[in-house]
Backbone as a chain_set.jsonl record, in Angstrom:
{"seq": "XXXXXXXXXXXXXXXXXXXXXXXXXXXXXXXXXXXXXXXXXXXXXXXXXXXXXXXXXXXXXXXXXXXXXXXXXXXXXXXXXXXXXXXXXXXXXXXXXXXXXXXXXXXXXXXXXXXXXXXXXXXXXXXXXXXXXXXXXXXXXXXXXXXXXXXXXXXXXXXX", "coords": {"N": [[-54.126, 98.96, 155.868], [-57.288, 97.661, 157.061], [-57.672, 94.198, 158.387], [-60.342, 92.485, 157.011], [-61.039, 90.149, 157.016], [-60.771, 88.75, 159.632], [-61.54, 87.573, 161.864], [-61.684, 88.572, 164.531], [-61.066, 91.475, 164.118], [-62.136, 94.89, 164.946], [-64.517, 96.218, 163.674], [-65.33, 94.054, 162.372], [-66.459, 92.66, 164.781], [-68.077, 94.575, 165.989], [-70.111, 94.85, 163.612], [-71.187, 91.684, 163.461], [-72.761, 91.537, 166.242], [-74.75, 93.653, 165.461], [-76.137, 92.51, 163.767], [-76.817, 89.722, 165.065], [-78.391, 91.343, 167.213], [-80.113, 91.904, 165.223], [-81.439, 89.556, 164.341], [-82.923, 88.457, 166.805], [-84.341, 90.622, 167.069], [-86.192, 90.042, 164.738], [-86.742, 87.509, 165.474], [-88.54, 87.929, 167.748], [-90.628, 89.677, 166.228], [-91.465, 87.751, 164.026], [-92.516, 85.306, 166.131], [-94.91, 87.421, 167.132], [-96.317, 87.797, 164.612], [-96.551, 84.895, 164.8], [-98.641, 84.909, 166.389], [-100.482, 86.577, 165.593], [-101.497, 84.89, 163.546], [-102.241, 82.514, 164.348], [-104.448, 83.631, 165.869], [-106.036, 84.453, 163.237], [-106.647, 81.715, 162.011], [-108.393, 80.83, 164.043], [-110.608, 83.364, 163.777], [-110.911, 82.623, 161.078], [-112.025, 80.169, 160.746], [-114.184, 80.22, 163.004], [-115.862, 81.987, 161.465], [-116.22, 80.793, 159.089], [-117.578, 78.626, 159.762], [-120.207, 79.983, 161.223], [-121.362, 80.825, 159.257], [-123.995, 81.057, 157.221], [-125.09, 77.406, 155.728], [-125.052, 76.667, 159.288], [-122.446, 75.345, 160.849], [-121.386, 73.539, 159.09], [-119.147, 72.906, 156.524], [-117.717, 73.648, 153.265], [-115.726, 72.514, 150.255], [-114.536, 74.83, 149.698], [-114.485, 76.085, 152.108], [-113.056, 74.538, 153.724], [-110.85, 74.655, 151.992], [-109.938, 77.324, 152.363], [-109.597, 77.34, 155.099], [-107.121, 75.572, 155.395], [-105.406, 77.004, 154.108], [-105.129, 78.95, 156.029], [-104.011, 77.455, 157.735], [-101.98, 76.52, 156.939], [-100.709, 79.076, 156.227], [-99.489, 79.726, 158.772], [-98.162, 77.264, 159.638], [-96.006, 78.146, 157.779], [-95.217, 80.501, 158.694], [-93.876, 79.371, 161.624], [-91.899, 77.668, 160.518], [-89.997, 79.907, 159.218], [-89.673, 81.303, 161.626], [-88.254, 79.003, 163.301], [-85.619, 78.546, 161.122], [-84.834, 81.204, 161.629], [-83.872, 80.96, 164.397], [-82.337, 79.054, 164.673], [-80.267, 79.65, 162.792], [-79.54, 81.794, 164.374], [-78.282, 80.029, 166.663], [-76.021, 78.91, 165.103], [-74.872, 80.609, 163.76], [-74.678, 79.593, 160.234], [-76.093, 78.83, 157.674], [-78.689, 76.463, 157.355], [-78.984, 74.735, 155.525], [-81.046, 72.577, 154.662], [-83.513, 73.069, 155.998], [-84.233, 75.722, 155.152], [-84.569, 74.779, 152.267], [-87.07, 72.937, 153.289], [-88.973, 75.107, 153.779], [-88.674, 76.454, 151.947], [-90.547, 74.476, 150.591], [-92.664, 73.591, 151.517], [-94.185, 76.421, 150.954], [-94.849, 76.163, 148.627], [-96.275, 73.711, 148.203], [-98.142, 74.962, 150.16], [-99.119, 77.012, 148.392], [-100.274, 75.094, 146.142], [-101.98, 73.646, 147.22], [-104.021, 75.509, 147.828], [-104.829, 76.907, 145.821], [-107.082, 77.855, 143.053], [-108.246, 76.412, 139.765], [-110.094, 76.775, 138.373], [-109.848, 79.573, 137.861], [-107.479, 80.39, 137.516], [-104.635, 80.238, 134.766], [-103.165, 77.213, 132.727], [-100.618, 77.36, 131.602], [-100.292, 78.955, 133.823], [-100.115, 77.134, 136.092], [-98.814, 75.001, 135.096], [-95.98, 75.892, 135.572], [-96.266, 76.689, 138.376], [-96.017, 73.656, 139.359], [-93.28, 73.353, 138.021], [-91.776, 74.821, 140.129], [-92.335, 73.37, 142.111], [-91.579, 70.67, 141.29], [-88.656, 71.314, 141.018], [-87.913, 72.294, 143.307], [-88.468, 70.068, 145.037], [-87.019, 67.908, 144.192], [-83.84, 69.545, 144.75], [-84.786, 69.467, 147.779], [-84.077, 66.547, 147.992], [-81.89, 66.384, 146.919], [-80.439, 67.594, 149.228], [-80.561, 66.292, 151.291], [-79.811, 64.062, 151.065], [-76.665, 65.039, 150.971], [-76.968, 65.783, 153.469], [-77.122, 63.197, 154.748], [-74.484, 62.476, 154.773], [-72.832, 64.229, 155.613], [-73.714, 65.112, 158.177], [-75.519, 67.59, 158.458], [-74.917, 69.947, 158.245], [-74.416, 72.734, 156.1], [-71.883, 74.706, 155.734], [-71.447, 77.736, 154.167], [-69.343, 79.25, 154.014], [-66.596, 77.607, 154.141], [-67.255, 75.969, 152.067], [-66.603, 78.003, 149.499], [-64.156, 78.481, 150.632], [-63.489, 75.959, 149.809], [-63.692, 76.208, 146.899], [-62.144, 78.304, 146.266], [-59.503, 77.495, 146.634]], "CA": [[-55.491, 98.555, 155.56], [-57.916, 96.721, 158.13], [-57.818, 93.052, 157.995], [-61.461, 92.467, 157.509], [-61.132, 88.746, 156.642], [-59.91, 88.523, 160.944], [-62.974, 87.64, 162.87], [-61.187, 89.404, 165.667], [-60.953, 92.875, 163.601], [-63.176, 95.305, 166.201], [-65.366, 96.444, 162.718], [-66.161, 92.836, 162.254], [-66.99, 92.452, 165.965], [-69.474, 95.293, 166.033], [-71.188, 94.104, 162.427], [-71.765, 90.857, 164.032], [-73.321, 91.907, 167.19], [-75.659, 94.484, 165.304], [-76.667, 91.332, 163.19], [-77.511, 89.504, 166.261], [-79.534, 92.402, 167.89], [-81.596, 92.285, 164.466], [-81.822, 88.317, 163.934], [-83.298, 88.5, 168.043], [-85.602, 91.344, 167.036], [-86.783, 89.226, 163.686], [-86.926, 85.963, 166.113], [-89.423, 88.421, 168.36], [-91.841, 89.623, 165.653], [-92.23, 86.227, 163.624], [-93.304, 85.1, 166.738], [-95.832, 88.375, 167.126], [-96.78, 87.098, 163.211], [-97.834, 83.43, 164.319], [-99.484, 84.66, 167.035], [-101.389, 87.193, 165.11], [-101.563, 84.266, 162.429], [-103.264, 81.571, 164.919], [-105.921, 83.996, 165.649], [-106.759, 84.553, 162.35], [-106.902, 80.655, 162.02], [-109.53, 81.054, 164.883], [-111.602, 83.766, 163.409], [-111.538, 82.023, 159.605], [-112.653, 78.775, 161.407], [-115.181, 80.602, 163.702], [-116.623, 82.707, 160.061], [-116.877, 79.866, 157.931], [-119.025, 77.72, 160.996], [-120.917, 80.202, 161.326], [-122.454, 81.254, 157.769], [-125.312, 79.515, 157.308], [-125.684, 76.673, 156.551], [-124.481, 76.486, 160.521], [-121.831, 74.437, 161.19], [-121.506, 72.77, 157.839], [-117.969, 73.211, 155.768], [-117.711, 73.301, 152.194], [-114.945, 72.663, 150.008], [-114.417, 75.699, 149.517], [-114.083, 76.854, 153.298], [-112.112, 73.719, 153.827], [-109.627, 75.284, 151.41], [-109.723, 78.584, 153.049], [-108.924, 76.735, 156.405], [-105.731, 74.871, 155.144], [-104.273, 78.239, 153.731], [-104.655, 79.476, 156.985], [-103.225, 76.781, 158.511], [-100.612, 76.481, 156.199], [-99.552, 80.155, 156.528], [-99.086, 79.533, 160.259], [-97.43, 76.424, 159.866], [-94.695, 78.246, 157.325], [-94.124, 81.068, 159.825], [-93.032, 79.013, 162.745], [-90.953, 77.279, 159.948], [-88.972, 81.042, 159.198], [-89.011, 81.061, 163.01], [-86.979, 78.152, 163.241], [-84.688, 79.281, 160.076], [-84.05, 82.191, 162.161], [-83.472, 80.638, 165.491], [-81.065, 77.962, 164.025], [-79.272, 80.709, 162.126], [-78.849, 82.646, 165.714], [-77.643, 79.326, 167.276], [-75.052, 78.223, 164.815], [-74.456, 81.603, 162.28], [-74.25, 78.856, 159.26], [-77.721, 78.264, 157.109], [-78.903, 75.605, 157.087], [-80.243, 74.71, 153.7], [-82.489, 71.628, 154.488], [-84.762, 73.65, 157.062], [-84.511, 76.732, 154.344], [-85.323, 74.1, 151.054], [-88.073, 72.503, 153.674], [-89.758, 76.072, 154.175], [-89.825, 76.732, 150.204], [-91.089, 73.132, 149.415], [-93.975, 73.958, 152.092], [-94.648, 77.725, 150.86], [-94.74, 75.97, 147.297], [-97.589, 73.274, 148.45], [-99.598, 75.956, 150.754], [-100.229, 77.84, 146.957], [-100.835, 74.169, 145.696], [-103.172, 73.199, 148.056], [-105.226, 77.012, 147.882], [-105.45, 77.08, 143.538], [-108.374, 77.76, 142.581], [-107.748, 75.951, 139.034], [-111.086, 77.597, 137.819], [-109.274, 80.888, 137.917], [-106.022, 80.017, 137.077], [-104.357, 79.344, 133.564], [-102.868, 76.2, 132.673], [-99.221, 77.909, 132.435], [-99.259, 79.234, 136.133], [-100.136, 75.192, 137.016], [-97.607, 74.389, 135.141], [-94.827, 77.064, 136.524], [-96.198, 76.059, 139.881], [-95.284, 72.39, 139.172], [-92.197, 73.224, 137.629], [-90.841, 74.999, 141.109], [-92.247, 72.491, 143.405], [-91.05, 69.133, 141.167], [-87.245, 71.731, 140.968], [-87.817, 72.284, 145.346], [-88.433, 68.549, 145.883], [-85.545, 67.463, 143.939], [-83.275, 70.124, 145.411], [-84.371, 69.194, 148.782], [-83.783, 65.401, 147.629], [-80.378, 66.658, 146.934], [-79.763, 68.122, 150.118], [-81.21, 65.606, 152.169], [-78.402, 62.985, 150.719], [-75.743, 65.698, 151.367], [-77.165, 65.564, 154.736], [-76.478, 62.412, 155.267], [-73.311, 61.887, 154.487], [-71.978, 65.176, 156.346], [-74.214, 64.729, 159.136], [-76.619, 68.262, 158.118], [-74.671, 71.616, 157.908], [-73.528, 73.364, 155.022], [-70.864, 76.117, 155.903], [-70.786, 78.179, 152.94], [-67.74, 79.569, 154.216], [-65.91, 76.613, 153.666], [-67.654, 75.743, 150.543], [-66.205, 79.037, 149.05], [-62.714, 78.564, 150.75], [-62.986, 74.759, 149.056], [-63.754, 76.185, 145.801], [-61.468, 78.585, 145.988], [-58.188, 76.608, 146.494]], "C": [[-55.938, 97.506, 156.574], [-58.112, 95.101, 157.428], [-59.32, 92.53, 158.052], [-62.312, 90.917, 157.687], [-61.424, 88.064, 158.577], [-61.415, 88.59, 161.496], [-62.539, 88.793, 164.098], [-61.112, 91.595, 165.322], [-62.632, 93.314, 164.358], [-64.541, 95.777, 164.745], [-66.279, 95.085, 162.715], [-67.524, 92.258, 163.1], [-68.264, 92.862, 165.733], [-70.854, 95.021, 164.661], [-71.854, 92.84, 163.0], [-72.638, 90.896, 165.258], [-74.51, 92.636, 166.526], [-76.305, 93.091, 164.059], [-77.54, 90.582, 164.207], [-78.667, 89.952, 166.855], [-80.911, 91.861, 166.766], [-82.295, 90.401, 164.237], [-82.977, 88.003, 165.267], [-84.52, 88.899, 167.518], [-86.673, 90.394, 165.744], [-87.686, 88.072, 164.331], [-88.597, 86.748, 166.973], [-91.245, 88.767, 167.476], [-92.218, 88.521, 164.753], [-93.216, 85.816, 164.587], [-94.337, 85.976, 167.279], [-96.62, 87.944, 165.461], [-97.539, 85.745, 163.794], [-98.459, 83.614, 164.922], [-101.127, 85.515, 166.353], [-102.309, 86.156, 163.622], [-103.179, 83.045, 163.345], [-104.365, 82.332, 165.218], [-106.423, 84.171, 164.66], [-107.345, 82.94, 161.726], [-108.621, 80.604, 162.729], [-110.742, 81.938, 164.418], [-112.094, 83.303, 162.053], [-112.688, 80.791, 160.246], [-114.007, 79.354, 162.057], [-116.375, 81.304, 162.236], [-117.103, 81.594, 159.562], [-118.04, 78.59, 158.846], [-120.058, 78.302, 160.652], [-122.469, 81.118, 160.523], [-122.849, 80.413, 157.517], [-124.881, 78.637, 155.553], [-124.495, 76.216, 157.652], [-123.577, 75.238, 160.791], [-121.581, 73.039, 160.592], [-119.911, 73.499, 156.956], [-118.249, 72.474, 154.225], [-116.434, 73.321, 151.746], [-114.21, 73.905, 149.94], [-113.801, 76.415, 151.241], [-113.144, 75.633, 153.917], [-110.65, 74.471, 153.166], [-109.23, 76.195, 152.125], [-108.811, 78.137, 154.007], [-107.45, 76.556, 156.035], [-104.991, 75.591, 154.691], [-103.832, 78.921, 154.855], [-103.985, 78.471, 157.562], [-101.753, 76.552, 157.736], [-99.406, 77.565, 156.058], [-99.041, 80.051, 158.004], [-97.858, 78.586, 160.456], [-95.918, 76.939, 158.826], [-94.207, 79.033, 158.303], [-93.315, 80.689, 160.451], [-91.952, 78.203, 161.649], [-89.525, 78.391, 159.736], [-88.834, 81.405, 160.722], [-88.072, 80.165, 163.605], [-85.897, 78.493, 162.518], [-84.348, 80.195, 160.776], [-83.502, 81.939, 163.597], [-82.34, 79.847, 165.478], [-79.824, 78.958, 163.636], [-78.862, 81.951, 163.686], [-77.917, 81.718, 166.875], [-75.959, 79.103, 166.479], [-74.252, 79.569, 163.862], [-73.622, 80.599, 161.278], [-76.171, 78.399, 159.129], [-77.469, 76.934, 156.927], [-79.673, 75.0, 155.984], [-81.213, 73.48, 154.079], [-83.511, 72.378, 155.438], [-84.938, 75.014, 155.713], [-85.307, 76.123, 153.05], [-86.97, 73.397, 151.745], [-88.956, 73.445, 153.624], [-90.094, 76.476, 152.943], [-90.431, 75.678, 149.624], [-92.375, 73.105, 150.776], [-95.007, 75.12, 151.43], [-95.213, 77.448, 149.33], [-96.025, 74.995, 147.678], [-98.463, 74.11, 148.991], [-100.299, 76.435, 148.945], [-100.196, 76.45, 146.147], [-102.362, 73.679, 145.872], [-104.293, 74.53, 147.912], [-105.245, 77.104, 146.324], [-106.396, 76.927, 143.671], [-108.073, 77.108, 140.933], [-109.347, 76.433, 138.248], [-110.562, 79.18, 137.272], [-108.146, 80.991, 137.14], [-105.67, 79.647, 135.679], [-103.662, 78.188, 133.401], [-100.826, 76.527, 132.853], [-98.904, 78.292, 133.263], [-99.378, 78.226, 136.164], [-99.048, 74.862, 136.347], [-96.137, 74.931, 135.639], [-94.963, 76.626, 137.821], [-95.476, 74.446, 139.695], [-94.324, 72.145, 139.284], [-91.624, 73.699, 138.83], [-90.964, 73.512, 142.012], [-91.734, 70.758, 143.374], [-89.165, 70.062, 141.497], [-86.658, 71.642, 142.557], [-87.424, 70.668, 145.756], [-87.425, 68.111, 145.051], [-84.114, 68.216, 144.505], [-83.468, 69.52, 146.868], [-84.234, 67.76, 148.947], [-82.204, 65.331, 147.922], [-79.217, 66.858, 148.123], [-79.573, 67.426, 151.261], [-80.026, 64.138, 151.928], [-77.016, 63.55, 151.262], [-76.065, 65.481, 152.948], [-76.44, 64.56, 155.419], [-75.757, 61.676, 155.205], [-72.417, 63.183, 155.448], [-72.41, 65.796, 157.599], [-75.409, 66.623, 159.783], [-75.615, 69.778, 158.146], [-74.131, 71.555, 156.839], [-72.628, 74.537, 155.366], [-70.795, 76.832, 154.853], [-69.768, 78.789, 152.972], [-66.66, 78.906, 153.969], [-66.337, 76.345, 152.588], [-67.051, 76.568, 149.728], [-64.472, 79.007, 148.95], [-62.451, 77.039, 149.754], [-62.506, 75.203, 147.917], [-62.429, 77.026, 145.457], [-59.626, 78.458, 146.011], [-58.374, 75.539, 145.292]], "O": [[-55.183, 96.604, 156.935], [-58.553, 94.853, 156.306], [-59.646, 92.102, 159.159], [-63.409, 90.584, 158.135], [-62.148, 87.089, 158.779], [-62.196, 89.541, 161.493], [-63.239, 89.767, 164.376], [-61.116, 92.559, 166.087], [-63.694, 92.692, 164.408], [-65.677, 95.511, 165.138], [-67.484, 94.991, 162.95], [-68.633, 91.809, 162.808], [-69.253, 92.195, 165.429], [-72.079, 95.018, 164.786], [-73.083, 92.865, 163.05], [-73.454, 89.977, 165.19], [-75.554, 92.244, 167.047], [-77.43, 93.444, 163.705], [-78.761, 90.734, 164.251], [-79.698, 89.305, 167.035], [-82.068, 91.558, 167.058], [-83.482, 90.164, 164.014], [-83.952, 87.336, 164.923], [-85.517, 88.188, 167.395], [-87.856, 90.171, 166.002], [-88.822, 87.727, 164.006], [-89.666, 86.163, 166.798], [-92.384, 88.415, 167.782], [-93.431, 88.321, 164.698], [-94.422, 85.826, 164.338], [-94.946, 85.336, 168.136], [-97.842, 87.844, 165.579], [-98.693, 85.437, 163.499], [-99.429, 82.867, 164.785], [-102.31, 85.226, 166.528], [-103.288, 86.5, 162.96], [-104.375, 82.889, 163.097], [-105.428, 81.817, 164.873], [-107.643, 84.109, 164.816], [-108.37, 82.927, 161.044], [-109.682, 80.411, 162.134], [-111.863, 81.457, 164.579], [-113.272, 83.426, 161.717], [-113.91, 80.726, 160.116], [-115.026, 78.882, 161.553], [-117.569, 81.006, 162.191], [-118.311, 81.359, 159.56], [-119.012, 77.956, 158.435], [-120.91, 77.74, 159.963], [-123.568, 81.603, 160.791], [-122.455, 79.247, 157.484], [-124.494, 79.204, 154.532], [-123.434, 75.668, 157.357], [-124.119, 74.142, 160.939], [-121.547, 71.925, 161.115], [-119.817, 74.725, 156.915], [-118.721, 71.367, 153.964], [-115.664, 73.975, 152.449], [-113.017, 73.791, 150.223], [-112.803, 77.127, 151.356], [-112.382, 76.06, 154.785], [-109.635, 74.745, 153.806], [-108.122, 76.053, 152.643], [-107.599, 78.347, 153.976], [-106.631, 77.404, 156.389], [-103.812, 75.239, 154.66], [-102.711, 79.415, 154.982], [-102.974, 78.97, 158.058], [-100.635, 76.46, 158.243], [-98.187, 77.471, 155.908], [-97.889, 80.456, 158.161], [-96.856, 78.841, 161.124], [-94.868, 76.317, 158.981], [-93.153, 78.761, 158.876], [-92.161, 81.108, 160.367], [-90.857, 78.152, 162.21], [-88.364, 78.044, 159.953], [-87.73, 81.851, 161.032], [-87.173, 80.557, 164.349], [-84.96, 78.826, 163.244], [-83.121, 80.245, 160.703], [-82.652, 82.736, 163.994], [-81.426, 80.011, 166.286], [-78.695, 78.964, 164.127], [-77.925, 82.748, 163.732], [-77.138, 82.203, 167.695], [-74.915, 79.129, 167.131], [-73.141, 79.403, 163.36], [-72.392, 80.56, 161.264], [-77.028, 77.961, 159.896], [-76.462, 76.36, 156.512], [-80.886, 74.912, 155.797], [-82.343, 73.611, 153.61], [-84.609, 71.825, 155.361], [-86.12, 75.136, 155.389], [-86.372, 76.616, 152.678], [-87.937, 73.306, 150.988], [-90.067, 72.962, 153.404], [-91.23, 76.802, 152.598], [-90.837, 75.694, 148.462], [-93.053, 72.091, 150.615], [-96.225, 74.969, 151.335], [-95.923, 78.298, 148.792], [-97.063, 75.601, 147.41], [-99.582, 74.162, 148.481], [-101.422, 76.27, 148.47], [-100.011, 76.822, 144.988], [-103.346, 73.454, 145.167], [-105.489, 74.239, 147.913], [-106.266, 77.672, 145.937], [-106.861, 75.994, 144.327], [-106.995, 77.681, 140.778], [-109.235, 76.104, 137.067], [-111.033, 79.728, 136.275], [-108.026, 81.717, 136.154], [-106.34, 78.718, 135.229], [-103.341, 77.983, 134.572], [-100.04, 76.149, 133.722], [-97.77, 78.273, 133.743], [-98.223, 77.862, 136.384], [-98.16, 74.358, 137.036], [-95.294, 74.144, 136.071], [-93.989, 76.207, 138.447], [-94.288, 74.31, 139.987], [-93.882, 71.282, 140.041], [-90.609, 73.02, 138.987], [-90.057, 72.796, 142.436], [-91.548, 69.938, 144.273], [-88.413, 69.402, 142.214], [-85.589, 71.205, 142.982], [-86.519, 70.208, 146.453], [-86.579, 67.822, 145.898], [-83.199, 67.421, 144.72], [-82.444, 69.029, 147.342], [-84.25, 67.46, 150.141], [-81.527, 64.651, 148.693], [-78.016, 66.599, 148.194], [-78.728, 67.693, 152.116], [-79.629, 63.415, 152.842], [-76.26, 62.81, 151.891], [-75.181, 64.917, 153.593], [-75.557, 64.683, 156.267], [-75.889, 60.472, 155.423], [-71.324, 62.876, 155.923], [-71.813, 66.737, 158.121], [-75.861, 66.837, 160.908], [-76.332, 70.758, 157.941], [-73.442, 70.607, 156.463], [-73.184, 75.563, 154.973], [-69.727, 76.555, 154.309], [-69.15, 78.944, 151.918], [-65.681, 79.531, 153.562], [-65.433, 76.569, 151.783], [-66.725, 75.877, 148.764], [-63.721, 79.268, 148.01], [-61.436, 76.932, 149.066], [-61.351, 74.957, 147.57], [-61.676, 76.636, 144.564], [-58.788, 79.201, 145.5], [-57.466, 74.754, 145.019]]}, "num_chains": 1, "name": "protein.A"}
């Protein structure tokens, strides 16, 4: 039976490499995403100018704005998450807990609370007070082990 545990086992090899290829290709269209993302930044921004009244923002298109900017600004966040994860192959959980305790304010910041019932606001709440204590958590772990988590070792800890 193949040792599959053996980084060196040629199965392993080729799994890791075809991982690679796809984490590359991922790293390629994110960045085809923010770019298709910042223009849409550009045409919300250019729309909401230019419905009358001209060059006047309302709350309302203020909001709009900051969703778009906020989806832009999580992409390049899963662009990092995936560039990190092609440098080191080991997640990094504070850049992963930072990208859901962003993705968790963008739909803070865009509620319409007119629309909305009082149990989604509070469900929303409840992830983003559970996120910011998690990444509280992680952010101490940080710095005491100076920021990676291996879960490979975490696993081999537990399991001895």
């Amino acid at each position: 039976m193949d040792d599959l545990a053996n980084p060196r086992e040629p199965l392993i090899q080729i799994l890791r490499t075809v991982v690679r290829i796809a984490i590359r290709m991922l790293a390629v269209l994110m960045t085809i995403v923010i770019l298709w993302g910042v223009a849409d930044v550009v045409m919300v921004l250019y729309q909401e100018l230019m419905t009358p009244p001209v060059m006047m923002l309302t709350i309302s298109d203020i909001l709009t704005l900051f969703g778009a900017f906020m989806a832009v600004l999580i992409a390049i966040e899963i662009l990092i998450n995936i560039i990190i994860y092609l440098r080191d192959d080991v997640i990094h959980l504070k850049i992963v807990m930072a990208t859901a305790l962003m993705a968790i304010s963008r739909k803070v910041i865009i509620m319409d609370f007119t629309i909305i019932s009082a149990e989604y606001v509070f469900a929303v709440a409840s992830v983003a007070l559970s996120m910011s204590v998690g990444y509280w958590l992680v952010v101490i772990k940080d710095s005491k082990d100076g920021g990676k988590i291996d879960f490979r070792e975490t696993l081999q800890t537990r399991i001895k």
